[in-house]
C-alpha positions in Angstrom: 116.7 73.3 90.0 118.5 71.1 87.9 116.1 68.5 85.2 117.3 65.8 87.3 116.1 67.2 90.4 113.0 68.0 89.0 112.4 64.7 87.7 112.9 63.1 91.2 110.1 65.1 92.7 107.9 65.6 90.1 107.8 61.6 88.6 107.1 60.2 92.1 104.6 63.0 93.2 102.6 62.5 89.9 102.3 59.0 90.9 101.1 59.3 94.2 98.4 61.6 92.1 97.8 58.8 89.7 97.2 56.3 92.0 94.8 58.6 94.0 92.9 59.3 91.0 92.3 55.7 89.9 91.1 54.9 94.2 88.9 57.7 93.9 87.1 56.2 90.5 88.6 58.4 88.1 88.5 61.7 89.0 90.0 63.7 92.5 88.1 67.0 93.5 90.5 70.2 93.3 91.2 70.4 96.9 92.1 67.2 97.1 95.0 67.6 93.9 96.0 70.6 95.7 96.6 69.5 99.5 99.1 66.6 97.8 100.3 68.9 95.0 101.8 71.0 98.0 102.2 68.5 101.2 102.4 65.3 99.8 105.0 64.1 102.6 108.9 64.9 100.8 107.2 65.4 97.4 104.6 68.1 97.8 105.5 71.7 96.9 106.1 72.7 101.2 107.3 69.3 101.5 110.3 69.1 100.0 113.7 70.1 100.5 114.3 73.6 98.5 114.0 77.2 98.8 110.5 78.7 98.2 111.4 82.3 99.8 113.5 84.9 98.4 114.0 88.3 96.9 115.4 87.2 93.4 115.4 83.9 91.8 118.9 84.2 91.1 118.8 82.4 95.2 116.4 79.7 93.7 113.3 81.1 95.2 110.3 81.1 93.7 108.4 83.9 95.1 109.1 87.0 98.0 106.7 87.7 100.8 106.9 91.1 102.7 108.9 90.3 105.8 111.3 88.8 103.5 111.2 92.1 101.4 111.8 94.2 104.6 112.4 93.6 108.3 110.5 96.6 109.1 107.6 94.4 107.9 108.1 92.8 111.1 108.7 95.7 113.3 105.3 97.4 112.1 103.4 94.2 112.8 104.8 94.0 116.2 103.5 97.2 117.3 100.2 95.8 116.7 100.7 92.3 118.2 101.9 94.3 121.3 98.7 96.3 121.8 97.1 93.3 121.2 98.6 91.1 123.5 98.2 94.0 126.8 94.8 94.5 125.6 94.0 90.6 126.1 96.4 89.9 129.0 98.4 87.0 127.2 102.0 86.3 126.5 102.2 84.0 123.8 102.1 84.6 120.1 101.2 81.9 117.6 102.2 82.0 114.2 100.8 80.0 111.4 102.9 78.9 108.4 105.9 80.4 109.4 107.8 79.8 106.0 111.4 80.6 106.4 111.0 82.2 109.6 112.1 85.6 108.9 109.0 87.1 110.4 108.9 85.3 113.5 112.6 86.6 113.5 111.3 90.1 112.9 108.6 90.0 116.0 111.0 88.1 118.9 113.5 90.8 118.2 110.8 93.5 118.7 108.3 92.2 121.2 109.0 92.3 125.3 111.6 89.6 126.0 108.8 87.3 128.1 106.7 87.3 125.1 106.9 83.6 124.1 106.6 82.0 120.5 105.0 79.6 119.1 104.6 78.1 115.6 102.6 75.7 113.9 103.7 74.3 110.3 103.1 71.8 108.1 106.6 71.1 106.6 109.2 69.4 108.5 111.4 71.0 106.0 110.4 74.0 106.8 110.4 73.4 110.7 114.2 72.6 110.6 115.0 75.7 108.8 113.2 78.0 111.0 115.0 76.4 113.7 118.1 77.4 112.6 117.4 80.5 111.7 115.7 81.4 115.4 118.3 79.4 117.8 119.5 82.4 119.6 115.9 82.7 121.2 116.2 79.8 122.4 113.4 78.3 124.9 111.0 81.7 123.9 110.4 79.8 120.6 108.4 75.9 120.4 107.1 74.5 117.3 103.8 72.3 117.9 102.1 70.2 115.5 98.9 71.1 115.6 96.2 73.1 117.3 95.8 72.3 120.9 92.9 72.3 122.7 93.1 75.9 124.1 94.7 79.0 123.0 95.3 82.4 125.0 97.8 84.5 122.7 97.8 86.6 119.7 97.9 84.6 116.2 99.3 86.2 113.1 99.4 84.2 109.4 100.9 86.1 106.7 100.0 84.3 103.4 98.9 81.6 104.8 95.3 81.3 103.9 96.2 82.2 100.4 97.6 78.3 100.6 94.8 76.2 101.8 93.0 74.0 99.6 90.0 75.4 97.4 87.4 73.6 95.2 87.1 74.9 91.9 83.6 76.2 90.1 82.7 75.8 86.7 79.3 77.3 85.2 78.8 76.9 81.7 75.6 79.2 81.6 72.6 76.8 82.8 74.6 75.1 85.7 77.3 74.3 87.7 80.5 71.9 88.2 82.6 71.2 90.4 86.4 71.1 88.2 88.6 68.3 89.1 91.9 66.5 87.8 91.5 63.1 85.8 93.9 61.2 83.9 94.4 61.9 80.0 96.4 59.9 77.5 99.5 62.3 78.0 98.8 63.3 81.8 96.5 65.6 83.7 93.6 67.2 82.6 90.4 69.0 83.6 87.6 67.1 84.3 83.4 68.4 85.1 81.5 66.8 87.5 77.8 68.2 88.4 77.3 69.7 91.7 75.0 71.5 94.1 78.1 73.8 95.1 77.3 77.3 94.6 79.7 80.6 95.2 78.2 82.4 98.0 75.6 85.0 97.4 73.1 85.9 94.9 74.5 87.1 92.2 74.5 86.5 88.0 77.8 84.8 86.7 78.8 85.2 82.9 79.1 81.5 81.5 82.3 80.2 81.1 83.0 81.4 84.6 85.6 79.4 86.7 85.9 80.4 90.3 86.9 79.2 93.6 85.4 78.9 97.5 87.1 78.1 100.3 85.7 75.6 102.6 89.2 74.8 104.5 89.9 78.5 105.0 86.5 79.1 106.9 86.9 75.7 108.8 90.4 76.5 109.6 89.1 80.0 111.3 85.9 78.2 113.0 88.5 75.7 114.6 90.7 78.3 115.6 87.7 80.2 116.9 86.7 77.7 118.8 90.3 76.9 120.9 91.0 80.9 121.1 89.7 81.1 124.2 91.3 84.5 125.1 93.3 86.6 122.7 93.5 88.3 119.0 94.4 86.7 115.7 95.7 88.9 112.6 96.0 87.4 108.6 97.6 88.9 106.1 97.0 88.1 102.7 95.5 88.9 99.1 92.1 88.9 98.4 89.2 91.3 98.7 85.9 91.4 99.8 82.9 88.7 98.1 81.3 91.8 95.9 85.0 91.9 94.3 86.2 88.5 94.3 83.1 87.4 92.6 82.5 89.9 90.5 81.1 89.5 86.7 84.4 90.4 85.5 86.9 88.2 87.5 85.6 85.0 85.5 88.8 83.1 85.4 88.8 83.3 89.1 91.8 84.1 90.8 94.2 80.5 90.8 97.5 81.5 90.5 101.3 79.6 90.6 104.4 80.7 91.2 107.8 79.3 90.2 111.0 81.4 90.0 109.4 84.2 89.9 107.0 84.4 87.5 103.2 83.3 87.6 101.1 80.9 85.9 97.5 79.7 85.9 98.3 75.8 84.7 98.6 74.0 88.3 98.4 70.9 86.4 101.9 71.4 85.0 105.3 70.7 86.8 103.1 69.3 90.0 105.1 70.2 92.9 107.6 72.0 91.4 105.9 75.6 91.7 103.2 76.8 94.7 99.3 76.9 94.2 97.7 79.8 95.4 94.0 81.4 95.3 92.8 85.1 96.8 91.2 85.1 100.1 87.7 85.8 100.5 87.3 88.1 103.1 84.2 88.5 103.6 83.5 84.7 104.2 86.5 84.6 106.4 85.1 87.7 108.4 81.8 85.8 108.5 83.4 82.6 109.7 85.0 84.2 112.3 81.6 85.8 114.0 79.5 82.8 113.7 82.4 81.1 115.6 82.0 83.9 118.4 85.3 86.2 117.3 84.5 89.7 116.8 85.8 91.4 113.5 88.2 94.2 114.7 88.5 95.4 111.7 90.1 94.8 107.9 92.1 97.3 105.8 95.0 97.3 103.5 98.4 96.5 104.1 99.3 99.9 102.9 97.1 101.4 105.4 98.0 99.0 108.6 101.3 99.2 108.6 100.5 102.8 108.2 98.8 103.2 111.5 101.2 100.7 113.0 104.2 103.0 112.3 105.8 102.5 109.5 106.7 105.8 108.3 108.3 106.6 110.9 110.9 103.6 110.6 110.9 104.5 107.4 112.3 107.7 108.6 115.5 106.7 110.6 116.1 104.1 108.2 118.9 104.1 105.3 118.3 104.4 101.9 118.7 100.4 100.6 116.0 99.9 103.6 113.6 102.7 102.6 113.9 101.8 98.7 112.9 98.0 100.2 110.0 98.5 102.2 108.5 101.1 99.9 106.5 98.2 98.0 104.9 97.3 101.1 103.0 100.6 101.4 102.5 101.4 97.2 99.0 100.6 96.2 100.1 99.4 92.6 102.5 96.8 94.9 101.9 95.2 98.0 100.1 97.5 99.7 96.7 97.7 98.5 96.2 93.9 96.8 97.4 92.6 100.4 94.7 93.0 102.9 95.0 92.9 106.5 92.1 91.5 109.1 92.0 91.4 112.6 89.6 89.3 115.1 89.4 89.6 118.9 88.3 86.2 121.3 86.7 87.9 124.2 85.9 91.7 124.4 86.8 94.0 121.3 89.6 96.7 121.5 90.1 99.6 119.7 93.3 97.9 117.3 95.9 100.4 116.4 96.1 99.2 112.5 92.6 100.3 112.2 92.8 103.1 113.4 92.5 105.1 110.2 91.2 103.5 107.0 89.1 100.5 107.9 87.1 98.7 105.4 84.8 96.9 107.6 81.9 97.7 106.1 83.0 96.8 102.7 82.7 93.1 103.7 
């Protein structure tokens, strides 16, 4: 991106920011400088018109995600969301934050024909792309925006709770703050408010600590919960369990940016320009999930799922520029072990085939 393309999102975005900061008295929680940070309508990070997705940077991507990697991403997953959907009786698969559409591309060309697709999305931008890019299924795929009032299908979200909204934690030792973004003489800057947020749990934090907790995730799977009246819903993302994720040790937390390739931990710099991520929290998304009525069908690695869902065997009949792609997917020092993989069931449980071997359950 050019500077003069950079300017025009990132002088109008900042703004918006600006002018949100002075309504709100000063100072804007986190969550809030996030949300327009990455979907401010044609500003925001998801918003705008460029390419977030790709393997090299040299395409003017900023980051890869696997079924961009590999298509046999795709084809493993597929083996699961067909078990799934026989084991529910549905027909429809809903995919949330379907980015450039390569995995939805991926599953219609390896699910049963009458499978239909839906997808729900955010960015318009986005939507037009994936449009394009899925035309030859024609009527099979329909983009909706938003949740309706009653779902029977299979879900899947790859990396897509990784990009919700978190509020930030501060404790300095005797008590805790919520972080926020308030204005400086030369821009953005960190701001400390007092708060009766806590991380979940019952643990001791080292001061200085600076975490994260996810009230949008959890809502976002209680909603779902509640319109998934018959199905299964899969998300794969990064994280790990609450005894890791808040562990003494992790005390910068785990907010993360990515632009071109390379990660940062200063989201208050080129606002718009680069993605805002945090891990998941698995163990309060499992817990979400059950007090909503879904039962947990299990959690594992990505390594391990797409283990159990196949993949070696693609792997097998697959040439040499494919294997050497798709081997990150699996490698524990890669993708496969810092992605994590968790599965819920609306209705009565089945035995999932990418937990068949390895599940972590109990970890949680």
């Amino acid at each position: 991106m050019t500077s003069d393309e950079s300017t025009s999102v990132s002088t109008p975005l900042a703004a918006r920011i600006r002018a949100a900061i002075a309504a709100a008295g000063g100072w804007l929680p986190f969550d809030r400088f996030m949300a327009m940070a990455l979907y401010e309508p044609g500003l925001g990070y998801y918003a705008r018109d460029s390419r977030q997705f790709g393997t090299l940077p040299a395409s003017g991507s900023d980051f890869v995600t696997a079924p961009e990697l590999s298509p046999l991403f795709g084809r493993a997953l597929a083996v699961q969301l067909a078990q799934a959907l026989q084991a529910t009786g549905t027909a429809e698969v809903w995919e949330f934050g379907a980015g450039s559409g390569a995995l939805a591309e991926q599953l219609l060309d390896a699910l049963p024909a009458g499978v239909a697709y839906r997808i729900v999305d955010l960015s318009a931008t986005l939507r037009e792309r994936q449009a394009a890019r899925l035309a030859r299924f024609g009527d099979r795929v329909r983009w909706v925006d938003a949740l309706p009032e009653r779902i029977e299908g299979v879900v899947v979200g790859n990396e897509v709770l990784d990009a919700m909204p978190v509020q930030l934690l501060h404790f300095d030792g005797a008590q805790w703050f919520e972080r926020g973004v308030a204005m400086a003489a030369d821009g953005l800057t960190w701001a400390d408010r007092p708060t009766a947020l806590r991380p979940p749990g019952d643990r001791a934090f080292v001061p200085g600590t600076v975490t994260e907790i996810h009230p949008q995730a959890e809502a976002f799977v209680r909603t779902l919960a509640e319109r998934l009246v018959r199905g299964a819903a899969f998300f794969v993302d990064y994280g790990f369990p609450e005894h890791e994720y808040y562990h003494p040790q992790r005390r910068g937390g785990t907010l993360m940016c990515h632009r071109g390739h390379r990660a940062d931990t200063d989201p208050l710099a080129d606002v718009g320009l680069k993605d805002i991520t945090a891990h998941v929290n698995f163990s309060a998304i499992a817990l979400a999930g059950q007090d909503a009525g879904l039962h947990v069908l299990g959690y594992t690695s990505q390594g391990r799922f797409l283990f159990n869902c196949g993949l070696p065997a693609l792997l097998a009949t697959a040439d040499a520029r494919t294997r050497a792609a798709a081997q990150p997917l699996m490698l524990e020092h890669e993708m496969g072990e810092l992605f994590k993989v968790i599965g819920f069931a609306a209705g009565a449980p089945f035995d999932a085939v990418g937990f068949a071997g390895g599940d972590r359950s109990h970890t949680l």
